[in-house]
C-alpha positions in Angstrom: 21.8 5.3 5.0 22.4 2.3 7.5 19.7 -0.2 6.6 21.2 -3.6 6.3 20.1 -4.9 2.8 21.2 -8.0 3.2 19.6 -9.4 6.1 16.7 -8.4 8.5 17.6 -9.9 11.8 15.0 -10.6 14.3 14.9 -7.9 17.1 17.8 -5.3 18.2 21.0 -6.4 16.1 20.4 -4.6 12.9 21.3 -1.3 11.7 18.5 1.4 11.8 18.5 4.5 9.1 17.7 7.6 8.9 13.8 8.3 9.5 13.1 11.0 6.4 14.2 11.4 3.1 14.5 7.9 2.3 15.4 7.9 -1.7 13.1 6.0 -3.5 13.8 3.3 -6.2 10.4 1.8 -7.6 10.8 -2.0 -6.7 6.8 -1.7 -5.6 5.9 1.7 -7.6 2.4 2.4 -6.8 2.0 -0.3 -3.4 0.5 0.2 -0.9 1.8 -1.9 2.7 -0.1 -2.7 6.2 3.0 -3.7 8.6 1.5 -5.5 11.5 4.8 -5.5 14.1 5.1 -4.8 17.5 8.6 -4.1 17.7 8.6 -0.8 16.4 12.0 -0.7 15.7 12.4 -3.9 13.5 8.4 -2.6 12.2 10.4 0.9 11.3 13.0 -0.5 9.4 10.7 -2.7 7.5 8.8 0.3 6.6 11.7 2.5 5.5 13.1 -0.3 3.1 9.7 -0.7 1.9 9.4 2.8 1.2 12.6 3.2 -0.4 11.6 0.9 -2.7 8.5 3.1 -4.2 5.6 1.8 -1.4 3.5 3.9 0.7 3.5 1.8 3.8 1.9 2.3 7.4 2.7 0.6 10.4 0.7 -0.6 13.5 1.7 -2.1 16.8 -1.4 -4.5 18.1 -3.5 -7.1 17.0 -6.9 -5.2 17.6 -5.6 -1.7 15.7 -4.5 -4.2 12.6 -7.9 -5.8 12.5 -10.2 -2.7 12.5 -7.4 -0.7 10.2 -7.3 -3.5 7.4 -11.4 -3.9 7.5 -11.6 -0.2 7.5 -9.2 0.4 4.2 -9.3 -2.8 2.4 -9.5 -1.5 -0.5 -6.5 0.6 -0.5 -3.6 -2.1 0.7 -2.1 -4.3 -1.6 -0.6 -6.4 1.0 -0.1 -6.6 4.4 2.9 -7.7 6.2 1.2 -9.6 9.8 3.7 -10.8 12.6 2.6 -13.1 15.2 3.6 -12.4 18.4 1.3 -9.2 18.7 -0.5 -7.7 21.7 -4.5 -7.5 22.3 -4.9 -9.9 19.4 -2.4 -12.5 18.1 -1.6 -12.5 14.5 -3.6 -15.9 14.1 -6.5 -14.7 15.2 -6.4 -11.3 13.0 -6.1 -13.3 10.0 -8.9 -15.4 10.6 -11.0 -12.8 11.8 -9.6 -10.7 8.2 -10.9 -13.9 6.0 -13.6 -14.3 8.1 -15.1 -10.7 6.8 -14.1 -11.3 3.7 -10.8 -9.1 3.3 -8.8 -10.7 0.6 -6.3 -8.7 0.6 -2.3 -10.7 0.8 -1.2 -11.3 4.2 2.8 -12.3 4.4 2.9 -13.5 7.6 6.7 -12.3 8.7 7.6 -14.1 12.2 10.2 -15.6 14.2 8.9 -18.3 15.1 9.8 -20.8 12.9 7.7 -24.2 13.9 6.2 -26.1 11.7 2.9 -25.8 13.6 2.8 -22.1 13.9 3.5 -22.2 9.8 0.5 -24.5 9.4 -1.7 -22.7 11.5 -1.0 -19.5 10.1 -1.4 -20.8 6.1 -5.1 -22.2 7.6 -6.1 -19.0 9.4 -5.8 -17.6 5.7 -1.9 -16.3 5.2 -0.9 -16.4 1.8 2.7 -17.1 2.4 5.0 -17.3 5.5 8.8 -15.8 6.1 10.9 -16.5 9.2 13.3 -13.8 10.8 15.5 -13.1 9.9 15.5 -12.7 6.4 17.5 -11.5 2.9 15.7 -8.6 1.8 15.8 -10.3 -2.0 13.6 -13.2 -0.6 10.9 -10.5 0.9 10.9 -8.4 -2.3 10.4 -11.8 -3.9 8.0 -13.1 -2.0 6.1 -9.8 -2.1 6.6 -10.0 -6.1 5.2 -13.4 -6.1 1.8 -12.3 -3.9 1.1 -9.8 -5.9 1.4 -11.8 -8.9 -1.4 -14.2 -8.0 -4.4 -13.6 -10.0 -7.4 -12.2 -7.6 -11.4 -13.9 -7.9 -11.8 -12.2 -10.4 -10.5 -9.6 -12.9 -11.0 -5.9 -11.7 -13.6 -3.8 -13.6 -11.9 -1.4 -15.8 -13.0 2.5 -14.0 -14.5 5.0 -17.1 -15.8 8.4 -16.5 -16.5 10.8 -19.7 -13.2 10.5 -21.6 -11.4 8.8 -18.8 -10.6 4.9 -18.9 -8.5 3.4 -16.1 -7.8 -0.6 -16.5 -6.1 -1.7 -13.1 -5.5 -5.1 -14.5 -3.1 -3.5 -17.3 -2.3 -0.2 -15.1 -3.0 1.6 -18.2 -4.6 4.9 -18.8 -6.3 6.6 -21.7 -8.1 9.9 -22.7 -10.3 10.1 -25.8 -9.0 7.0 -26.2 -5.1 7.8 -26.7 -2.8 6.8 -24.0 -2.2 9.0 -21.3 1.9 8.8 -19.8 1.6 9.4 -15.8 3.3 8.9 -13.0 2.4 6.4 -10.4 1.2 8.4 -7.5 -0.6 10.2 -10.7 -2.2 6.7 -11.2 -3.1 6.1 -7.8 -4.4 9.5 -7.7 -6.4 9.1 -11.0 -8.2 5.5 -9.3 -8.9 7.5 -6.1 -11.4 10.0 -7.8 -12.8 7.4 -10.8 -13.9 5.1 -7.9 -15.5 7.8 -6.2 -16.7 10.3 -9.1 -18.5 13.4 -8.3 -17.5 13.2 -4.8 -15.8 16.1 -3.1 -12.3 15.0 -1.4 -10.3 17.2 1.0 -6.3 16.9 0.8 -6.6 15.3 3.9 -8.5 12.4 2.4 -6.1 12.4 -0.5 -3.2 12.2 1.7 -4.9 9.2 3.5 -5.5 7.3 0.7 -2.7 7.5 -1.3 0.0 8.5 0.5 1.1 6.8 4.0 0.2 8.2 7.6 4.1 10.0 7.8 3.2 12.4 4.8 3.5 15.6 6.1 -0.3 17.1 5.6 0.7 21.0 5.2 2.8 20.0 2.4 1.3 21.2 -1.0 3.1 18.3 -2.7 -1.4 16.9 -3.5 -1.7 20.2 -5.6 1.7 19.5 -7.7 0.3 16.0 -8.3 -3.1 17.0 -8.6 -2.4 20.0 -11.4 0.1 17.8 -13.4 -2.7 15.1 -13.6 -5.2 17.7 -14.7 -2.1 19.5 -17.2 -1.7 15.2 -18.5 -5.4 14.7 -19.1 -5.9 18.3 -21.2 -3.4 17.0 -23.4 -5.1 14.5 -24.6 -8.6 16.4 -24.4 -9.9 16.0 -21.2 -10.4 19.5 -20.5 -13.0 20.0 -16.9 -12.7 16.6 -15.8 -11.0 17.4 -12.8 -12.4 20.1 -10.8 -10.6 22.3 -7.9 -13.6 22.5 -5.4 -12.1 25.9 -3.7 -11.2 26.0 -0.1 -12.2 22.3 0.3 -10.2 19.9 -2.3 -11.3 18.6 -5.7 -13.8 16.1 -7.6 -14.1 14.2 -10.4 
């Protein structure tokens, strides 16, 4: 690997790594990431340290493409990483327009410009925090830490379905009401169906969902997950509750 831990530069003076197989350590196990950069380099490292530290993350280049992808899966993102300097729409005016549909979702607004006016503006547009390039990587996993730390409007409902209980404020899980040990692409799987139950998802959808746009679709690494989640839940008696939906995908 050639990523440069301790500092992000701004631009074309940093070290790029390799583009597959980055190993994975669970800093953000379970995250998912919107990067908003234009340089694609600089927005392609970003992406691979985030991803090596457990995230699923996607990347886009332009203003407009940000704005219709973070309406369109608001749900799903835990943050999103927003530069400035971005074509067809500049990163002010995607946050605004973000807040001003109601997408609550974190925005770290990672830039180099580093006046105070640009900070100000961003933090009114509706950025939750604001880091300059370049950066140590410890003060983005911080500051990422610290976002997802802040309590939301309001608590999260926990998810039930038959035996099933899901509480995504305690990222806990339990069957007939003993707790159930999984994994945290397990979990993320698990939330996926119990907010849509009875609903028939292809692998594509799965893929889209819960893994990043990179993930190799032909892979059959959704029916590994998807048959030790249903082997985890039988366990604990919750035998039927996932359903293989043949030739399409499954359902809850």
């Amino acid at each position: 690997m050639n990523i440069v831990f301790m500092d992000i530069p701004h631009r074309r003076s940093y070290a790029v790594g390799e583009r597959h197989n980055v190993p994975q350590c669970n800093v953000f196990p379970d995250m998912r990431v919107l990067i908003v950069e234009d340089d694609k380099q600089f927005g392609e490292t970003l992406q691979r340290l985030l991803q090596k530290d457990g995230a699923a993350v996607d990347l886009v280049q332009d203003g407009e493409a940000a704005e219709r992808h973070a309406r369109a899966y608001q749900d799903a993102y835990d943050i999103i990483l927003l530069d400035l300097t971005l074509p067809g729409k500049d990163g002010h005016a995607v946050c605004a327009a973000l807040r001003e549909h109601h997408v609550r979702t974190p925005i770290l607004i990672v830039s180099g410009r580093h006046a105070t006016q640009d900070i100000v503006h961003a933090l009114d547009s509706g950025a939750d925090d604001y880091i300059t390039k370049p950066f140590s990587v410890p003060e983005l996993q911080a500051r990422i830490r610290a976002l997802l730390r802040r309590p939301s409007d309001q608590q999260e409902s926990v998810l039930r379905h038959g035996a099933i209980t899901l509480d995504p404020n305690s990222h806990s899980v339990t069957c007939n009401d003993e707790s159930v040990n999984i994994t945290p692409k397990e979990y993320s799987l698990l939330e996926y169906f119990l907010r849509h139950p009875g609903q028939v998802h292809t692998r594509d959808q799965i893929i889209n969902h819960v893994w990043d746009f990179a993930f190799e679709s032909f892979s059959n690494v959704v029916d590994v997950h998807m048959k030790n989640l249903r082997k985890k839940l039988e366990q604990h008696g919750g035998n039927g509750l996932m359903k293989t939906v043949r030739g399409v995908g499954y359902r809850l």
